[in-house]
PASEBA-1860 file (N, C-alpha, C; in nm, 3 decimals):
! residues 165
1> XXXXXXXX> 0.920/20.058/4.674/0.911/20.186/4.743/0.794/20.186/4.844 ~ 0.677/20.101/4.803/0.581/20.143/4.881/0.576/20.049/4.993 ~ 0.678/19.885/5.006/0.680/19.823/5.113/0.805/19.922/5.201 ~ 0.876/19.987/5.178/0.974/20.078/5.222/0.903/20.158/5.303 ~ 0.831/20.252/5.214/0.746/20.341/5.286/0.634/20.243/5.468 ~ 0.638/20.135/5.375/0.522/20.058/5.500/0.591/20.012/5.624 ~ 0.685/20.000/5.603/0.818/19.938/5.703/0.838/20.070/5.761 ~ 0.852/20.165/5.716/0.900/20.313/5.813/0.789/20.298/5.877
9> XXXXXXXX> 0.639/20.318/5.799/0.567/20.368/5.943/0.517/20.265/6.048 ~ 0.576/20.114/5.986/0.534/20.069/6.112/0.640/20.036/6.236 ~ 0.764/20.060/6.166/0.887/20.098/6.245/0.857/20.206/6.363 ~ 0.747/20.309/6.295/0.736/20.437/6.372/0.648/20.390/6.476 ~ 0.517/20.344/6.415/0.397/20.264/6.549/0.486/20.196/6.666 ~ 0.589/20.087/6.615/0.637/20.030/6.755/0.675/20.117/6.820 ~ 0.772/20.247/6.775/0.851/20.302/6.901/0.765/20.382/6.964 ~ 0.669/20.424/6.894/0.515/20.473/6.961/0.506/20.405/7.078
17> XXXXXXXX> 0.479/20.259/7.039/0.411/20.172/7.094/0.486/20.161/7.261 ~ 0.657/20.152/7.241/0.676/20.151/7.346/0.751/20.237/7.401 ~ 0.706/20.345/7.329/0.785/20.463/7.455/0.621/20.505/7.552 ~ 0.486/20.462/7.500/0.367/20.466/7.572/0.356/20.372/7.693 ~ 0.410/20.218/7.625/0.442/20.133/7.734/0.558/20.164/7.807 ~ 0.640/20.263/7.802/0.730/20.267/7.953/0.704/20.372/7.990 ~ 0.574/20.492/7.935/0.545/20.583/8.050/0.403/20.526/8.137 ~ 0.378/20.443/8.082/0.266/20.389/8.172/0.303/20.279/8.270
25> XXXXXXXX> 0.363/20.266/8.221/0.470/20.175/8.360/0.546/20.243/8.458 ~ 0.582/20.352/8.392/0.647/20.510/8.490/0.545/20.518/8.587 ~ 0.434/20.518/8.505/0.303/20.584/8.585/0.275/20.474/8.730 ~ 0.265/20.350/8.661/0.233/20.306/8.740/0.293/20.289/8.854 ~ 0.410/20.278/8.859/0.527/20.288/8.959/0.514/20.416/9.038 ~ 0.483/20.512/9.031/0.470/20.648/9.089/0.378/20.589/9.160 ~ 0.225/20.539/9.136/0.122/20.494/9.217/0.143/20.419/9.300 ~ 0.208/20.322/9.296/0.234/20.195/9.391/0.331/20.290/9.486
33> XXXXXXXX> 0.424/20.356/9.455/0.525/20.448/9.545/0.403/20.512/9.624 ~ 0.309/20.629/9.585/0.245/20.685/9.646/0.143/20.619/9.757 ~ 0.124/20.514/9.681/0.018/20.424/9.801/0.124/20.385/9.926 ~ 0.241/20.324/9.907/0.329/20.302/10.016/0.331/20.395/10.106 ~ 0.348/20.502/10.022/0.383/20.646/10.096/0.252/20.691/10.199 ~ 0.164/20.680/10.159/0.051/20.683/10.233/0.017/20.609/10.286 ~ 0.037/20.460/10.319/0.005/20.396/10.445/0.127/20.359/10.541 ~ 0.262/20.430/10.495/0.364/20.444/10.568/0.354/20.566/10.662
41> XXXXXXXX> 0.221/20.689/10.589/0.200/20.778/10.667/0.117/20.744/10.782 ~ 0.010/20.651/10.718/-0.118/20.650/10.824/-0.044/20.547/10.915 ~ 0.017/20.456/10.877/0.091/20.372/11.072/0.171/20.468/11.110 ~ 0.267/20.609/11.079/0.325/20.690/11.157/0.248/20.733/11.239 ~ 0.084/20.832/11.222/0.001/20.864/11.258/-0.105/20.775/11.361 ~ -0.098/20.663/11.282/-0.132/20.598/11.385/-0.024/20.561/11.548 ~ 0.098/20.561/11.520/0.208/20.580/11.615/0.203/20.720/11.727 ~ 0.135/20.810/11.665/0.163/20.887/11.743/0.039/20.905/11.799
49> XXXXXXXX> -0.079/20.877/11.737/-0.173/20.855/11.855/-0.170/20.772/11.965 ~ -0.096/20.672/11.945/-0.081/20.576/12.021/0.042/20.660/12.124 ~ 0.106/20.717/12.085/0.202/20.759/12.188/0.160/20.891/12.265 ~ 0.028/20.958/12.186/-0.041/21.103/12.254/-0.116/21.044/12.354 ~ -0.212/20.921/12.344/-0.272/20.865/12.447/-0.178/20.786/12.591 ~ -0.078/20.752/12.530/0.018/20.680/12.641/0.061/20.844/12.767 ~ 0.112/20.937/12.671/0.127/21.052/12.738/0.012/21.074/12.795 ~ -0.083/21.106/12.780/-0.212/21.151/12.859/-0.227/21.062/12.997
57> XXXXXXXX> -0.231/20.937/12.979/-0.244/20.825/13.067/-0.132/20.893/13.175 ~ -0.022/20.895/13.109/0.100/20.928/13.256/0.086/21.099/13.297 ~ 0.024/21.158/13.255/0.001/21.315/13.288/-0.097/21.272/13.361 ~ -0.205/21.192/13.336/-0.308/21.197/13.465/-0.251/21.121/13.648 ~ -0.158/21.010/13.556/-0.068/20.939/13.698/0.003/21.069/13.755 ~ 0.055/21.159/13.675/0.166/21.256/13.757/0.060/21.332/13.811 ~ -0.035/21.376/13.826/-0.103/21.466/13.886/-0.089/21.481/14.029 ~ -0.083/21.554/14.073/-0.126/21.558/14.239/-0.167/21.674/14.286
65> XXXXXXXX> -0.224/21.642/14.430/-0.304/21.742/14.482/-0.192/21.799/14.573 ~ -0.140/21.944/14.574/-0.107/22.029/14.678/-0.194/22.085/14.729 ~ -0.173/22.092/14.906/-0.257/22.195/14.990/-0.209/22.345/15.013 ~ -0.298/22.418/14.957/-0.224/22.574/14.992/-0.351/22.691/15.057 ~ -0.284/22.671/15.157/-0.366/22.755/15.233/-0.521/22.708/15.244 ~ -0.538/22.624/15.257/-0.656/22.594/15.304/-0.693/22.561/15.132 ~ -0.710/22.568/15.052/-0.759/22.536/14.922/-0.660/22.441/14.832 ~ -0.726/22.390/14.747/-0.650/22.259/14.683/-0.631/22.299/14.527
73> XXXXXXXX> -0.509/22.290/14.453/-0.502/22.292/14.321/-0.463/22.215/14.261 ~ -0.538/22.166/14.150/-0.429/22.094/14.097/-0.314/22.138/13.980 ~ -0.174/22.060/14.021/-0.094/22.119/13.910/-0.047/22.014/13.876 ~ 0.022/21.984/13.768/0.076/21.849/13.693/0.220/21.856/13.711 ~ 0.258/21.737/13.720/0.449/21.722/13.769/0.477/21.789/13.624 ~ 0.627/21.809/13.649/0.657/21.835/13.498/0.735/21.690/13.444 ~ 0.676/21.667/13.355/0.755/21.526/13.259/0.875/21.545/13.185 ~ 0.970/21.447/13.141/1.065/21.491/13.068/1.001/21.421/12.938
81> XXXXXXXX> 1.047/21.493/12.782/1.090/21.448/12.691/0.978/21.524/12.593 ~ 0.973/21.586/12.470/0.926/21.660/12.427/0.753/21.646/12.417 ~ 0.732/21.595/12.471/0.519/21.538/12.479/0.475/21.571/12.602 ~ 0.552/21.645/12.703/0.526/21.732/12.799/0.425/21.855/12.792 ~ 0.403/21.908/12.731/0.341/22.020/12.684/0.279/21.981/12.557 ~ 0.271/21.878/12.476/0.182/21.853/12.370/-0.003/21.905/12.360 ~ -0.025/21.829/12.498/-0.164/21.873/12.485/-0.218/22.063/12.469 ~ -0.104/22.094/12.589/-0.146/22.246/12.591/-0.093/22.301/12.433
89> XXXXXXXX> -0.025/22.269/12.429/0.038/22.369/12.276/-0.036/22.344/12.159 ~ -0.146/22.195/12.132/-0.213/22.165/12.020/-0.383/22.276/12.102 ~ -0.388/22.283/12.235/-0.506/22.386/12.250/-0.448/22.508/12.224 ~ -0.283/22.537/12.222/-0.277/22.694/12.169/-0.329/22.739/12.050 ~ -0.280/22.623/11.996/-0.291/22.631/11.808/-0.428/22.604/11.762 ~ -0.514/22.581/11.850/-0.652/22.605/11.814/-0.717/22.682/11.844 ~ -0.707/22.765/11.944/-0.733/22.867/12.003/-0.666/22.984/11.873 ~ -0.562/22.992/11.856/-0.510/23.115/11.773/-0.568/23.113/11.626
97> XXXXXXXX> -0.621/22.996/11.559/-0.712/22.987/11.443/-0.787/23.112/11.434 ~ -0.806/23.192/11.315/-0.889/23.233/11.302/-1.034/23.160/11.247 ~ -1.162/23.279/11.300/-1.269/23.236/11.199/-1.286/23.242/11.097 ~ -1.401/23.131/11.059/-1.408/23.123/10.943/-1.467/23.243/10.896 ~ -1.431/23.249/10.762/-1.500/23.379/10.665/-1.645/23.351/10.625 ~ -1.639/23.511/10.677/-1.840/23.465/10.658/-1.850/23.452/10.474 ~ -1.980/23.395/10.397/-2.046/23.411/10.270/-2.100/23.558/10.240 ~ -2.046/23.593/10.130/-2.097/23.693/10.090/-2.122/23.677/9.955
105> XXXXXXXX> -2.218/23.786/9.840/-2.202/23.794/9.736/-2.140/23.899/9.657 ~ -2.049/23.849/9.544/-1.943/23.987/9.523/-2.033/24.050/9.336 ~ -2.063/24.186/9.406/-2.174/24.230/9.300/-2.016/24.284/9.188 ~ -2.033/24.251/9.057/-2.010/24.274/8.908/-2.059/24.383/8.864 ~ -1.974/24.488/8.806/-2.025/24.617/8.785/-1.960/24.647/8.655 ~ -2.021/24.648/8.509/-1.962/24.639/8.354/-1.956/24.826/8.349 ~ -1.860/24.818/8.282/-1.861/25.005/8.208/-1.973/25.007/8.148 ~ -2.070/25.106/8.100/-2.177/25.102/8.017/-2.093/25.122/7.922
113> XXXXXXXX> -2.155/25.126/7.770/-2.132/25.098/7.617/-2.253/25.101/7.565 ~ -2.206/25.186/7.434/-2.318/25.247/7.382/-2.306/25.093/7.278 ~ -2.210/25.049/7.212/-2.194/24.937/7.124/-2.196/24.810/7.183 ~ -2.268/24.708/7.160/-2.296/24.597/7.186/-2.148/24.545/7.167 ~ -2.025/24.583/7.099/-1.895/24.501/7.088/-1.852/24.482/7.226 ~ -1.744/24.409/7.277/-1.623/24.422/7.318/-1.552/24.552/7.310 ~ -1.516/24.623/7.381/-1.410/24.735/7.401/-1.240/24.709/7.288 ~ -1.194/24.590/7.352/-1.099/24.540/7.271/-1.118/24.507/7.133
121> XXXXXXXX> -1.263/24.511/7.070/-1.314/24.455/6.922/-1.370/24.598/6.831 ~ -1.361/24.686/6.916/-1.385/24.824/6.838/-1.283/24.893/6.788 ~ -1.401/24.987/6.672/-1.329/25.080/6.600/-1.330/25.183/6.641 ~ -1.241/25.242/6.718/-1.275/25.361/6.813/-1.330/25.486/6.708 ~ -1.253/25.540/6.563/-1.294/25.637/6.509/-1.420/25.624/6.400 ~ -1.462/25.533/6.385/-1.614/25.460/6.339/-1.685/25.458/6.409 ~ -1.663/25.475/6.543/-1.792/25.480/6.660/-1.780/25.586/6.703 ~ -1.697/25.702/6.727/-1.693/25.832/6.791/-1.754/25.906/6.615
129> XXXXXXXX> -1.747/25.864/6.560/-1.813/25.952/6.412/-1.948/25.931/6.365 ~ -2.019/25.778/6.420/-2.134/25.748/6.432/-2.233/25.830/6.576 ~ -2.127/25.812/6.645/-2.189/25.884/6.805/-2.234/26.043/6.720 ~ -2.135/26.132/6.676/-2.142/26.268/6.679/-2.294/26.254/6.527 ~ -2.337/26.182/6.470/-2.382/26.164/6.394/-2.516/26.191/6.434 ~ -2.534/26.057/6.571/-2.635/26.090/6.667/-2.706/26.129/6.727 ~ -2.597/26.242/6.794/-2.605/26.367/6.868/-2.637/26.468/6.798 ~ -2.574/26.488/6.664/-2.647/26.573/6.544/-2.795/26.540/6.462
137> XXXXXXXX> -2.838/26.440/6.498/-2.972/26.415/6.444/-3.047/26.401/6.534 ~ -3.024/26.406/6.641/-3.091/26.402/6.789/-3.101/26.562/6.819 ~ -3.048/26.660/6.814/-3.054/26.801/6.789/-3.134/26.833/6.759 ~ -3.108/26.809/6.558/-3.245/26.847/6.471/-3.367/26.808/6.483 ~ -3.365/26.674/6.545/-3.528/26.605/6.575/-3.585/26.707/6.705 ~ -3.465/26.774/6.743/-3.539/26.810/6.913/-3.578/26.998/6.868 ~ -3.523/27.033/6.727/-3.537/27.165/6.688/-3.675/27.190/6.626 ~ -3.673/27.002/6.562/-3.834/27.002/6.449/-3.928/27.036/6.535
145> XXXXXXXX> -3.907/26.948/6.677/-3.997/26.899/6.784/-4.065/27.048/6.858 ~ -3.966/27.158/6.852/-4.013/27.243/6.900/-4.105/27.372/6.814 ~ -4.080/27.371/6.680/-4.163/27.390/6.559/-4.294/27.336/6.594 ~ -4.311/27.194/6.580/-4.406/27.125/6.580/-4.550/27.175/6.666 ~ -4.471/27.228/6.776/-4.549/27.227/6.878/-4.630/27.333/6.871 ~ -4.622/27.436/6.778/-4.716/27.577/6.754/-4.815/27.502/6.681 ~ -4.830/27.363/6.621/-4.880/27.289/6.494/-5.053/27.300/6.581 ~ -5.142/27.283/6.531/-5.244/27.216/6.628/-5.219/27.012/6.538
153> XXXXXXXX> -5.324/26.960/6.608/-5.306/26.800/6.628/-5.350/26.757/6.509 ~ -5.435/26.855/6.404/-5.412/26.752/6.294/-5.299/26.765/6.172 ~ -5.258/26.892/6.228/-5.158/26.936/6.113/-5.055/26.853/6.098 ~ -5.047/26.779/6.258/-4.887/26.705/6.282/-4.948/26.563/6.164 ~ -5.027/26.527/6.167/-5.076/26.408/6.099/-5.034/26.415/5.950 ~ -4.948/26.315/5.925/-4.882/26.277/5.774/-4.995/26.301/5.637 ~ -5.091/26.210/5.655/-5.174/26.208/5.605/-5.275/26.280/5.550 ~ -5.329/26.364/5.666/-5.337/26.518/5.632/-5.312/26.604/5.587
161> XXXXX> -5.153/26.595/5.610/-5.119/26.731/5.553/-5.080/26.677/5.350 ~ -5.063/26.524/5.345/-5.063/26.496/5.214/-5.211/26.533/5.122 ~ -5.306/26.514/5.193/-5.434/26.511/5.123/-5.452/26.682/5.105 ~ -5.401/26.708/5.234/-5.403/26.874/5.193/-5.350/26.974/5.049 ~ -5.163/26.879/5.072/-5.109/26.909/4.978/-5.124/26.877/4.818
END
């Protein structure tokens, strides 16, 4: 029974073993794809710089000077094939960017609470019965307080008035 039992679980470790070895081989295959993918991007990119600079080169050949009226402008031939307007349309799209967002600091403002808990961790009718508890002994202290005050200063003294008594 107990080589039975030992044979299951190491039956279980292999298929462990290689269902780990064919997702890491998954894995790795995704990587090698992605690296392709990315230096299949950067020679596209590099292609089209190479073809934004070729355009520039022949926009400066097409240039010419017309005379109009006594003053000279320059205007550019028009080219065929869609890189005609490249340069101006990548200054549209930078131009229409917005700015950047300025830094600010965003001030945090808590409900006050009389209980050090969480809101969500209270006993709402254990704390509204402790509050009124409060407010009722906060009363009487403020009723003694006004008693007190006909007292002169040694009468208020504990001690005093024990030695008295």
């Amino acid at each position: 029974l107990e080589e039975a039992e030992r044979k299951r679980i190491e039956d279980l470790k292999e298929k462990e073993r290689q269902r780990v070895t064919k997702e890491l081989e998954l894995w790795k295959n995704q990587q090698k794809d992605a690296d392709k993918y990315k230096s299949i991007q950067k020679e596209g990119e590099l292609h089209q710089e190479i073809w934004q600079l070729k355009e520039r080169k022949n926009e400066k050949m097409n240039k010419t000077r017309i005379p109009n009226e006594g003053t000279s402008k320059t205007r550019l031939k028009p080219t065929k094939g869609h890189g005609a307007c490249s340069m101006f349309s990548q200054n549209l799209k930078e131009e229409q960017l917005p700015a950047p967002r300025s830094a600010a600091t965003i001030q945090v403002n808590f409900t006050p609470r009389v209980f050090p808990t969480a809101l969500r961790e209270s006993r709402l009718a254990e704390e509204e019965e402790w509050l009124h508890k409060q407010a009722e002994a906060r009363r009487t202290v403020n009723a003694d307080l006004s008693e007190l005050e006909d007292l002169k200063e040694e009468e208020k003294n504990p001690d005093w008035l024990k030695d008295k008594g």
